[in-house]
C-alpha positions as a printed NumPy array, in Angstrom:
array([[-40.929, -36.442, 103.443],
       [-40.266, -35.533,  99.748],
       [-41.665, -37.363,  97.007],
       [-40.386, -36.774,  93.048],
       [-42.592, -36.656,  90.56 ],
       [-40.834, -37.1  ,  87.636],
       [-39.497, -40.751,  87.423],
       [-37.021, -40.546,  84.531],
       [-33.161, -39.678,  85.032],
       [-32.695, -35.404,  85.361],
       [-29.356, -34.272,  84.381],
       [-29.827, -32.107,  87.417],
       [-30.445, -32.795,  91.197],
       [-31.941, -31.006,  93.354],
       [-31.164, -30.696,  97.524],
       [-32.912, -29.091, 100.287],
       [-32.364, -28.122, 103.754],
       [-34.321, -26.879, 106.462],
       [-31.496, -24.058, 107.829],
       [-31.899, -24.006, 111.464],
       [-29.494, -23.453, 114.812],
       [-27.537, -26.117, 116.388],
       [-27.991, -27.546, 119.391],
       [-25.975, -28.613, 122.104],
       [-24.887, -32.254, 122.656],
       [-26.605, -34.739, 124.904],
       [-24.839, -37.292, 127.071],
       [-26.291, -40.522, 128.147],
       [-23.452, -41.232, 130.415],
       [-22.719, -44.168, 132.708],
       [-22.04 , -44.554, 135.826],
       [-21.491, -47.143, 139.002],
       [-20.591, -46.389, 142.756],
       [-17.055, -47.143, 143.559],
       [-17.485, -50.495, 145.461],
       [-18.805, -51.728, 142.02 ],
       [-16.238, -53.882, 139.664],
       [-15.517, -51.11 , 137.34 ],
       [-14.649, -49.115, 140.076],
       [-13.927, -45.368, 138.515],
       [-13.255, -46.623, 134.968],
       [-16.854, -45.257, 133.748],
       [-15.811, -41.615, 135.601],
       [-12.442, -41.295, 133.627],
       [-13.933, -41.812, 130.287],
       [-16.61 , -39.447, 131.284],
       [-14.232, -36.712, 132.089],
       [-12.235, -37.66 , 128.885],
       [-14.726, -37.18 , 126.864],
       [-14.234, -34.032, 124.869],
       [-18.106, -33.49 , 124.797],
       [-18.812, -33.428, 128.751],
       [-19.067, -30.438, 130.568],
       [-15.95 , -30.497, 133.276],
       [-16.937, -30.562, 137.052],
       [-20.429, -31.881, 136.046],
       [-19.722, -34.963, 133.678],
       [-22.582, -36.929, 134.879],
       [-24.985, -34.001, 133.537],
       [-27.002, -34.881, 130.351],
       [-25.841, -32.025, 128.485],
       [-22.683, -31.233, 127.135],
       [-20.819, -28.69 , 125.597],
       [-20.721, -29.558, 122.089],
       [-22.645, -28.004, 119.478],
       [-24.859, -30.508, 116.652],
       [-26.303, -30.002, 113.862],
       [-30.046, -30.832, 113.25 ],
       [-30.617, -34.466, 112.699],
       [-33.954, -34.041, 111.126],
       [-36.242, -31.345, 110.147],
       [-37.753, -30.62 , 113.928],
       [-40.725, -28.205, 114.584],
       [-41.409, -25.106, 113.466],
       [-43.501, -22.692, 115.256],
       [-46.065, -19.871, 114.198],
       [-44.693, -16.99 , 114.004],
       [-41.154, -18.243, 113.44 ],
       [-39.017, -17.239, 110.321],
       [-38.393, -20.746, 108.398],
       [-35.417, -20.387, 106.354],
       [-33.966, -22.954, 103.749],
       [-31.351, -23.864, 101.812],
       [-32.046, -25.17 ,  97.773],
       [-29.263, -26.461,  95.66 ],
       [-29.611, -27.477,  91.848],
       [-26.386, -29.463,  91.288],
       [-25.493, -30.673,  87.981],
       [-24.316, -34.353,  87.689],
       [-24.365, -34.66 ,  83.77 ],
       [-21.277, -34.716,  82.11 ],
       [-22.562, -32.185,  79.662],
       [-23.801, -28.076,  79.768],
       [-27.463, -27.461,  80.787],
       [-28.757, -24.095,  79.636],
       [-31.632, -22.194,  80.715],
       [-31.965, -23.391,  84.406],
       [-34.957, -22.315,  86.249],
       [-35.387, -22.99 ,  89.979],
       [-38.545, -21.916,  91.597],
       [-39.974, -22.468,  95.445],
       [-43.337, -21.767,  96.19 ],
       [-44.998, -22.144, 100.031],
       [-48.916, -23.914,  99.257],
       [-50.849, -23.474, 102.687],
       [-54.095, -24.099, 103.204],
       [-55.336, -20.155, 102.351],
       [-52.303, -19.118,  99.415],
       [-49.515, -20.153,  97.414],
       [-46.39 , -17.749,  97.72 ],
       [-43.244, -17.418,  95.826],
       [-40.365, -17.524,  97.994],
       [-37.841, -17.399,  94.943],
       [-35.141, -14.916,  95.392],
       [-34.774, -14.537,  91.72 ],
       [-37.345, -15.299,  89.111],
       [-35.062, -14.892,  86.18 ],
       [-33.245, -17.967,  84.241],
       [-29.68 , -18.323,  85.015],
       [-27.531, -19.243,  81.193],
       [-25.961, -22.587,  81.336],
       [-24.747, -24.86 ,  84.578],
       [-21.621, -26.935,  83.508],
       [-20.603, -30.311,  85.061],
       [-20.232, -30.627,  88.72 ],
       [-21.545, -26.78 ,  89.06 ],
       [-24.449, -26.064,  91.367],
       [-27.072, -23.177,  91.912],
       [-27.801, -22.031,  95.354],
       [-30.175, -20.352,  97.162],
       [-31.432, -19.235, 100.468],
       [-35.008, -18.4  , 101.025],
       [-37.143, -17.094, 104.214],
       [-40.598, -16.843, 105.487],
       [-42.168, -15.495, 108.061],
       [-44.804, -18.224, 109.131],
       [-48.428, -16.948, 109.871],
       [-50.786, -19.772, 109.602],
       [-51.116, -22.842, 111.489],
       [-51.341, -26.144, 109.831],
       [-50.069, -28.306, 106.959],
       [-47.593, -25.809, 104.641],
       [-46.121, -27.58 , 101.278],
       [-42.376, -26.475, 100.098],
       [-43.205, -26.839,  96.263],
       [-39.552, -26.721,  94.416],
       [-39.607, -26.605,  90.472],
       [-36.677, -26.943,  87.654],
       [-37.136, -26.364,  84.763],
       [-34.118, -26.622,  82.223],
       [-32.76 , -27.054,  78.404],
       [-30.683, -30.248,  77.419],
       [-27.542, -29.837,  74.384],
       [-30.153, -31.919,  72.071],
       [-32.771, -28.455,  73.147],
       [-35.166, -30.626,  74.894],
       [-36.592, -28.91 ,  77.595],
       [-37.19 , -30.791,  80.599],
       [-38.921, -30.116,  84.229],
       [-39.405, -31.819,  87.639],
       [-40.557, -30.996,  90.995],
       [-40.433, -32.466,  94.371],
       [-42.468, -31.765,  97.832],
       [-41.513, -30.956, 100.96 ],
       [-44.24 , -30.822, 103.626],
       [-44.344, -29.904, 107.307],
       [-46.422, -28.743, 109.784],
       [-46.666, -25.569, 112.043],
       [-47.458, -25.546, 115.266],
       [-49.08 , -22.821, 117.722],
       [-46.581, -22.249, 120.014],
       [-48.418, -19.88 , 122.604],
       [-51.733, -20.247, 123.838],
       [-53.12 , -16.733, 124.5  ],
       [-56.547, -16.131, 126.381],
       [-58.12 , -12.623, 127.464],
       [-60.729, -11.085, 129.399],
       [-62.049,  -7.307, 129.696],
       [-63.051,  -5.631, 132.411],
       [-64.86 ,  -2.221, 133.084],
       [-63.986,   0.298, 135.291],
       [-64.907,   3.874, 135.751],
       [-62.354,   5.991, 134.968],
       [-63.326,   9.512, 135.817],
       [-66.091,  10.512, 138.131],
       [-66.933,  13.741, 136.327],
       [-67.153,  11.336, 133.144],
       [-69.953,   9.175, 131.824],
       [-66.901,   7.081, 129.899],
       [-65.68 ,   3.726, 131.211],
       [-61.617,   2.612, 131.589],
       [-61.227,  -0.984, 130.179],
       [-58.927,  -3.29 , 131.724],
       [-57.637,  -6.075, 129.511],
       [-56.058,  -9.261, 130.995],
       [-53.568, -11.392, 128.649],
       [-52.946, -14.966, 129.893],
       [-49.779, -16.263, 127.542],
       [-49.287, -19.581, 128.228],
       [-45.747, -21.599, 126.456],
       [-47.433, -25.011, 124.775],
       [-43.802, -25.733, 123.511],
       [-41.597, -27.837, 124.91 ],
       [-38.657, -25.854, 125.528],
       [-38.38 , -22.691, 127.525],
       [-38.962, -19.233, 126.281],
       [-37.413, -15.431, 126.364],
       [-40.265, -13.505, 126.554],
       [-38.32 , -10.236, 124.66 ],
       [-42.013,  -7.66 , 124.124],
       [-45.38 ,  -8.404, 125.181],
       [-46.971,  -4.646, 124.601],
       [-50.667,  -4.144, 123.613],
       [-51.093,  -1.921, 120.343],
       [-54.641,  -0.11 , 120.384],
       [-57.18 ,   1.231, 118.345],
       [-56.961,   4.421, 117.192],
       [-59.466,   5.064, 120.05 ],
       [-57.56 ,   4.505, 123.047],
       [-54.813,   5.441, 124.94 ],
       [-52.957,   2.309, 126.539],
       [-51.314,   2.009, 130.096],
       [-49.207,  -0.985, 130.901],
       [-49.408,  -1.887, 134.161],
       [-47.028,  -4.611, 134.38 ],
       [-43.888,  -2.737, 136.073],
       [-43.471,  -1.913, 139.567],
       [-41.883,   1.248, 140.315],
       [-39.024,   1.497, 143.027],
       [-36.852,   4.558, 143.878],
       [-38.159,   6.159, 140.241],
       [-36.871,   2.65 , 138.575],
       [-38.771,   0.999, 136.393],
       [-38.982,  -2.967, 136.774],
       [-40.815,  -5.631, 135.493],
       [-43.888,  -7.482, 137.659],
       [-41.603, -10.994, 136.585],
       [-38.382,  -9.942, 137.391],
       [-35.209,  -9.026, 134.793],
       [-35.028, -12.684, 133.591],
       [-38.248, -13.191, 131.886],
       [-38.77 , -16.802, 131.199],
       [-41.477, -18.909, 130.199],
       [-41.288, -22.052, 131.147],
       [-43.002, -25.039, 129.127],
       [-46.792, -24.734, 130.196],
       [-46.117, -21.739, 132.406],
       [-48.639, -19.069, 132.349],
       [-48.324, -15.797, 132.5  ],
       [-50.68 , -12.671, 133.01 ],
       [-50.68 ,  -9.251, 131.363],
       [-52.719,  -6.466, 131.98 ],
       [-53.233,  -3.37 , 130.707],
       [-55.545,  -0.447, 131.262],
       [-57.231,   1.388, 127.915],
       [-58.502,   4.814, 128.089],
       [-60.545,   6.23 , 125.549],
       [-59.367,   9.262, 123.581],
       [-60.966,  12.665, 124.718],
       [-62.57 ,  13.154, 121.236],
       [-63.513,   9.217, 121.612],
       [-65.336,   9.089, 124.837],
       [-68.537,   9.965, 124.654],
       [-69.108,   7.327, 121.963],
       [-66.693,   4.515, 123.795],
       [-68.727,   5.351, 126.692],
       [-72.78 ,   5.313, 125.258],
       [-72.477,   3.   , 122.297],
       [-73.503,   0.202, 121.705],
       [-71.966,  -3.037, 120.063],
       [-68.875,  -4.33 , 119.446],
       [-65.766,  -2.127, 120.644],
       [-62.292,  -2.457, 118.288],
       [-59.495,  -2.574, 121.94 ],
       [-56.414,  -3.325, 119.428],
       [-54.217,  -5.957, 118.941],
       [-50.795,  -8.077, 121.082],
       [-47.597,  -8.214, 120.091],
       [-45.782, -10.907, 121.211],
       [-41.89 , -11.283, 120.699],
       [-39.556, -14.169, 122.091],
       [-36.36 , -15.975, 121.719],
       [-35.931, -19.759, 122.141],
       [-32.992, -21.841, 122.111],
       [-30.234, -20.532, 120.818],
       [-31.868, -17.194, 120.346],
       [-34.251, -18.175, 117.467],
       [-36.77 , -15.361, 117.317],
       [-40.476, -15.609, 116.932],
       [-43.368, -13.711, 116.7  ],
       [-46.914, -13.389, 117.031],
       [-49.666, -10.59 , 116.589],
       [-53.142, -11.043, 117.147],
       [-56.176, -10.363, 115.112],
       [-57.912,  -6.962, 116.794],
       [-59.481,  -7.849, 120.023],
       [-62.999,  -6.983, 120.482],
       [-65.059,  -6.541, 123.594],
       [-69.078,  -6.388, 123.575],
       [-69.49 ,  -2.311, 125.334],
       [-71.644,  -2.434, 128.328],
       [-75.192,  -1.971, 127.748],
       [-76.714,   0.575, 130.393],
       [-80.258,   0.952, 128.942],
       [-81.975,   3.584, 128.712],
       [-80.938,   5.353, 131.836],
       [-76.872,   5.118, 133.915],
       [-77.04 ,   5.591, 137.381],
       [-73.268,   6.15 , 138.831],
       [-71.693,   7.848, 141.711],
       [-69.68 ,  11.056, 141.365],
       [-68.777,  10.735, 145.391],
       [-68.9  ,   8.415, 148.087],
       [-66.934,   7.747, 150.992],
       [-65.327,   4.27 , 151.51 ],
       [-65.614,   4.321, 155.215],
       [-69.021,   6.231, 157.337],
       [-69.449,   5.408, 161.017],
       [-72.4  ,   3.249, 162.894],
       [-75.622,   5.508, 162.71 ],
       [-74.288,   8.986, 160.995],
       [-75.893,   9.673, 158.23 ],
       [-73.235,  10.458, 154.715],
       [-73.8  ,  11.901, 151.466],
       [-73.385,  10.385, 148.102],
       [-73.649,  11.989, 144.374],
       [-75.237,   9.954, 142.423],
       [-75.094,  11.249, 138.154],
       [-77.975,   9.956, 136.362],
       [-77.402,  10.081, 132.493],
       [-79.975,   9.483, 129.629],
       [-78.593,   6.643, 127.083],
       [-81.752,   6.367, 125.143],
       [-83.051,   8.502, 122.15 ],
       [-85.861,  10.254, 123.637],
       [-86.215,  12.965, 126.411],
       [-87.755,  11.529, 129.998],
       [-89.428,  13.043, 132.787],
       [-88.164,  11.327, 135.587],
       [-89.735,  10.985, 139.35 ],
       [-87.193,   9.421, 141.773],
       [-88.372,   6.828, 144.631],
       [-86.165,   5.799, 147.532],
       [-86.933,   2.589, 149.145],
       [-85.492,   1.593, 152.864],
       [-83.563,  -1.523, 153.675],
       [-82.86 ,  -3.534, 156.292],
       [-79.557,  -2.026, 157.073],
       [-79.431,   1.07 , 154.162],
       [-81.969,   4.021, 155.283],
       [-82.466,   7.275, 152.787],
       [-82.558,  10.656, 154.72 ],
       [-85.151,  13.05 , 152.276],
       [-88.572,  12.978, 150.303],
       [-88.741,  10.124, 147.759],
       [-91.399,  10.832, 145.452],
       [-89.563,  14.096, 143.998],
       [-89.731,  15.158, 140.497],
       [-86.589,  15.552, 138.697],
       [-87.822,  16.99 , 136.001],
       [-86.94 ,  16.513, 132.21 ],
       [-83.729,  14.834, 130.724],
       [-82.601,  15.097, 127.298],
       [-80.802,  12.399, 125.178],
       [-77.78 ,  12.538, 126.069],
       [-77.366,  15.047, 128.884],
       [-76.88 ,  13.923, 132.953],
       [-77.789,  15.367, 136.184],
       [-75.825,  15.265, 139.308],
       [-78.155,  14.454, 142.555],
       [-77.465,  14.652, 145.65 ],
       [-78.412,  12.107, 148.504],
       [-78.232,  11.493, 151.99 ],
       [-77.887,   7.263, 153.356],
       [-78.039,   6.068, 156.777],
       [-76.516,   2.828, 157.879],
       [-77.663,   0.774, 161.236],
       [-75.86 ,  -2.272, 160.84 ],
       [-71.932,  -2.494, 160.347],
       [-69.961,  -4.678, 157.663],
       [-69.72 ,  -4.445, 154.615],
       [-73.442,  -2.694, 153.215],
       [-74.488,  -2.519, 149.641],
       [-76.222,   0.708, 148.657],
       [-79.489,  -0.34 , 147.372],
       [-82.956,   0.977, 146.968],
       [-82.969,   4.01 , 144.32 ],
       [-85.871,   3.643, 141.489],
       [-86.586,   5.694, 138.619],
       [-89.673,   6.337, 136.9  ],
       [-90.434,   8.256, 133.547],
       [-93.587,   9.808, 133.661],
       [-93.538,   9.664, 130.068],
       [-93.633,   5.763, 129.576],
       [-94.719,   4.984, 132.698],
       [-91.806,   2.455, 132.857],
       [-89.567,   2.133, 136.36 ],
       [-86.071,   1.551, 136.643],
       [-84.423,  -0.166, 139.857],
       [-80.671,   0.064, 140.933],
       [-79.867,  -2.073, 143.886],
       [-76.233,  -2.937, 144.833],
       [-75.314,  -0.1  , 143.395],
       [-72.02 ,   0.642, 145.342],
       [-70.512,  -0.393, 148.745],
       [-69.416,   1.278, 152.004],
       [-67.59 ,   0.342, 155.52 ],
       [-69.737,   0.5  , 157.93 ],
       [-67.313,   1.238, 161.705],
       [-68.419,   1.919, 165.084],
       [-66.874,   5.172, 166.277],
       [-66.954,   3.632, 169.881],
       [-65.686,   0.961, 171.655],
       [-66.484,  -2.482, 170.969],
       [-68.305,  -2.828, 174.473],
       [-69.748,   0.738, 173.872],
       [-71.444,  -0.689, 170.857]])
């Protein structure tokens, strides 16, 4: 794992350790039924042994704590922490001892040093120690670059480094997915639902501590992952929130756009900044990681040059009766239209008025609320369809089918019907 560089004999030598938690000791115990030749001998030792767990010797895992045989994995997101020790095995003084540590990744090199400053002299069998920590942020190969520099008696000034390299890991695999809503009626500006699938890719189980959503400076966020009891709070997963290894879990979360936000969140066009997750968890023996993601971005909804949507409609109209609807008609584009409006019968929708109607002019920007009357002849389910929209202007139509959908019920009986 280390390799040094400088092959000649150093005065000093220099140690490092990955610091990490201990973990608890695994059994491989034996065991034979009772009939067998060894009769309970194997089942004495086992509950003799210091390191089993009493009551459940046969279990793999014991009681005991270990330290880390080797350097094991370390996650993204994860602080790593290490210990670096320049020990001098000279019989003489060494004077102006310099110990750096440096972190290469693939993007940057940082100095993890705690002090960049030369410390005097080191005499025989003394040591300099030091402890340094990092956050980890990037996935991939990382280098631990440690450098000493120091001053022999005879003042010849000598330096070696060694290597340390390792690899991080992504240890959640996080996947989202937007969707629109409409969030006021009497608004032209859409609610956005985000969806946050966290699945665990590590191998041991996880504490999730904070999954929250942080948003843009546009939005308002709602988390909608408690369910309310008896005015008490409690979470959708329960009040031990584990992750298993490969376990999935969803988050959602409803974004509203600020009042002085929403008539651009609603209109514009392009890419829309949502904000960012924060992840926190704790594995093990309550080793704490974390993760924030880069700001989530959702393509806005393109409505063209003209948004049909409904102010008011009911969910459930009976067999035959005819219901009304409010339909708000808004102009996206950049130009004013002059807009006719057609209805068109379907097999199971029918319009109640004149289609053919001017509506007269619409200015960028501006909506009007229209009124309609529908007629259903079959029951079910029925999709609202059969609205057009022409500018006289352009000359250019606009259709809207499917545009919303109803319950139809017979108010009868079903041999009535």
């Amino acid at each position: 794992m280390d390799v040094n560089q400088a092959k000649q004999e150093h005065l000093l030598a220099l140690k490092v350790m990955r610091l990490t938690k201990p973990t608890l000791f695994t059994n491989l115990p034996a065991t034979c039924e009772d009939r067998d030749l060894p009769g309970d001998l194997f089942g004495q030792l086992m509950r003799q042994d210091p390191s089993t767990i009493k009551g459940a010797e046969t279990l793999m895992l014991g009681e005991m704590l270990t330290l880390p045989q080797n350097f094991g994995n370390i996650f993204l997101g994860e602080t790593f922490s290490s210990y670096i020790s320049v020990h001098n095995d000279s019989s003489q003084v060494v004077k102006d001892i310099l110990v750096k540590a440096d972190l290469q990744t693939s993007s940057q090199r940082l100095n993890l040093s705690a002090s960049n400053s030369a410390v005097a002299e080191l005499k025989p069998e003394c040591c300099i120690d030091d402890v340094i920590h990092h956050e980890v942020k990037e996935i991939g190969t990382h280098i631990l670059v440690c450098a000493v520099s120091y001053t022999t008696q005879q003042g010849e000034k000598l330096y070696f480094r060694k290597f340390f390299k390792f690899q991080v890991l992504k240890p959640l695999d996080v996947k989202t997915k937007f969707y629109n809503a409409e969030s006021d009626l009497s608004s032209v500006t859409d609610e956005v639902f985000l969806e946050a699938q966290i699945q665990n890719i590590t191998t041991s189980p996880m504490f999730m501590e904070k999954v929250s959503l942080e948003p843009s400076m546009m939005y308002n966020v709602t988390e909608l992952n408690m369910v309310t009891q008896a005015d008490k709070g409690e979470s959708t997963f329960g009040k031990m929130s584990y992750l298993q290894p490969m376990d999935t879990r969803q988050y959602l979360y409803c974004l509203k756009p600020k009042p002085e936000y929403a008539e651009k969140a609603g209109i514009i066009k392009g890419v829309t900044v949502i904000g960012k997750l924060d992840i926190v968890w704790k594995t093990n023996l309550g080793e704490r990681g974390r993760l924030q993601t880069s700001q989530l971005q959702r393509m806005a909804p393109g409505y063209g040059d003209i948004r049909l949507s409904l102010d008011l409609i009911p969910d459930t109209v009976n067999l035959e009766e005819p219901f009304d609807i409010i339909c708000k008609i808004t102009n996206c584009s950049e130009r004013t239209m002059d807009l006719v409006l057609e209805m068109c019968n379907t097999s199971s929708i029918h319009w109640c008025g004149i289609s053919g109607r001017q509506l007269g002019k619409l200015s960028p920007g501006a909506f009007l609320s229209l009124p309609l009357t529908v007629l259903s002849s079959v029951q079910g389910l029925q999709s609202i369809s059969g609205l057009r929209l022409t500018d006289t202007f352009l000359k250019r139509t606009y259709e809207y089918d499917d545009i919303a959908q109803v319950c139809v019920v017979c108010p009868f009986t079903s041999n009535e019907c």
